[in-house]
N, C-alpha and C positions, 0 to 999 in steps of 0.2 A: 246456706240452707236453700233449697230447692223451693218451687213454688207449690202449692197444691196442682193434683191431676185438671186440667180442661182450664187450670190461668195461663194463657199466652203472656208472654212477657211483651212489654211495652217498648216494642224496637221500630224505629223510623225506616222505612227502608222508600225515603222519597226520592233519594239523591243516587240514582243505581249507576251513574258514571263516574261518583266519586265515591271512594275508600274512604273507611274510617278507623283510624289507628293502624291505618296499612290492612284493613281485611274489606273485602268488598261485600255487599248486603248478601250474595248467594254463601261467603263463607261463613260468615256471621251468622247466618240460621241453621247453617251446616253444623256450627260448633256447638248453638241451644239445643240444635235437636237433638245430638249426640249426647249433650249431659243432662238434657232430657229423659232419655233410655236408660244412659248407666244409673240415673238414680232410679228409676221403674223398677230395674233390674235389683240393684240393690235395698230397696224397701220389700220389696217381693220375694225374696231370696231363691230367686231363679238363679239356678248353676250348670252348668254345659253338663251336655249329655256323655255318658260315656261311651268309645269307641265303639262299632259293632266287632262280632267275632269276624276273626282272619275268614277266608273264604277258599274254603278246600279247590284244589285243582279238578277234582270234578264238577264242583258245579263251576268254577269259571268255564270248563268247554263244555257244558250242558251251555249256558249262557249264551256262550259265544258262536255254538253252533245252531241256538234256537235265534238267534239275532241280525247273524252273517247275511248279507244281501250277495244271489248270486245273481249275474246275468245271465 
């Protein structure tokens, strides 16, 4: 179970040239903060966005020609 929003979790990070359980302090906050989110994510029931539409060959050369750098 996750902790409520704004409690950092109680992790030592004094010993930053030694590993713990084989992860080092930058991996170890890498991996709370990550399950940090996916639980945000999933309490919140945020879901990816759907694709946008395909992009018609007109407007990719409108684009490409509003965009082109010439010398």
């Amino acid at each position: 179970m996750s902790e409520p929003a704004g409690v950092v979790a109680d992790v030592a990070l004094d010993d930053a040239d030694e590993p713990r359980s084989g992860l080092t302090p930058t991996a170890l906050l890498k991996m709370l903060l990550v399950a940090e989110v996916r639980d945000l994510i999933e309490e919140n029931g945020i879901e990816p966005l759907e694709p946008p539409p395909p992009v018609s060959d007109e407007l990719f050369e409108l684009g490409e020609a509003l965009f082109t750098t010439r010398s």
